[in-house]
C-alpha positions in Angstrom: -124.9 -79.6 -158.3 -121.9 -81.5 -159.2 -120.0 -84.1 -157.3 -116.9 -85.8 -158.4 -116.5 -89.5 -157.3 -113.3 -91.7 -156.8 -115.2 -94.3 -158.4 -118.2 -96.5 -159.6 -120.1 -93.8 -161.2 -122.0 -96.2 -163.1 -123.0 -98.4 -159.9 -124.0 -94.9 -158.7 -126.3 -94.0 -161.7 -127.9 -97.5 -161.5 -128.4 -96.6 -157.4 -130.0 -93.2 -158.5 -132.2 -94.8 -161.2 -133.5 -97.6 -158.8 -134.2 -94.5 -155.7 -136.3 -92.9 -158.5 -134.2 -90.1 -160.3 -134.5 -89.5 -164.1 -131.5 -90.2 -165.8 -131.0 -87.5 -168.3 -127.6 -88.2 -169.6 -126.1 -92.0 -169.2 -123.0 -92.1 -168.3 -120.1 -92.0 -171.0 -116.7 -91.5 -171.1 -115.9 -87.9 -171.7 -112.9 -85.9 -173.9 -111.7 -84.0 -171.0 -110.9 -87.2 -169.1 -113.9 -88.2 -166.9 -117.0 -90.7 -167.1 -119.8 -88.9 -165.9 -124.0 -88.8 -166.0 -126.8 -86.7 -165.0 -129.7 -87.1 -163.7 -132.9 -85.1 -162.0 -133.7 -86.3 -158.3 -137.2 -87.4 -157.7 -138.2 -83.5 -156.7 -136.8 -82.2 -159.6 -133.2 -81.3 -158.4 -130.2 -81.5 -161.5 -127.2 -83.5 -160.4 -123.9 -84.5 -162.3 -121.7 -87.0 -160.8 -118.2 -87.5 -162.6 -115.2 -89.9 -162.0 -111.8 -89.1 -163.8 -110.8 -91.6 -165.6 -107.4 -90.1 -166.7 -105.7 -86.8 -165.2 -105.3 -84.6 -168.1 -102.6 -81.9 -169.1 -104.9 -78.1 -169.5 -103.1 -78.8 -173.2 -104.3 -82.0 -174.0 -108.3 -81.0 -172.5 -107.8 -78.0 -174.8 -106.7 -80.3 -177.6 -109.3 -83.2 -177.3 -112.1 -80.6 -176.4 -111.8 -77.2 -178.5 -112.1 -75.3 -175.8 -109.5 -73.3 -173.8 -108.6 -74.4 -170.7 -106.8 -72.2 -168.1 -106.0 -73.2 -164.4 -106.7 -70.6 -161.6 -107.2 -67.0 -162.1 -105.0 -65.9 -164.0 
């Protein structure tokens, strides 16, 4: 499960640490313009949580990334 925050993503991975999840990825700044962490809930669960940091063109994600980035279905 992922959810996408307006902010304080790392208040909320110290909040999940201190409720008892494991935190399996700290949070850091990411190359398609988020901050983001994960962590596993106390039952075992996998969660991501992510906060943009910058709104990205699909051509600079693709650029800073690798990978291609398309929008809908097309």
């Amino acid at each position: 499960m992922h959810v996408q925050v307006k902010n304080g993503v790392d208040a909320l991975c110290e909040r999940a640490r201190a409720a008892g999840a494991s935190i399996e990825r700290e949070p850091a700044d990411q190359a398609y313009g988020d901050r983001s962490f994960t962590c596993a809930d106390p039952e075992g669960h996998t969660w991501s949580f992510g906060q943009t940091l910058e709104l990205m063109s699909h051509e600079a994600m693709t650029s800073a990334t690798g990978h291609t980035v398309k929008a809908g279905l097309d």
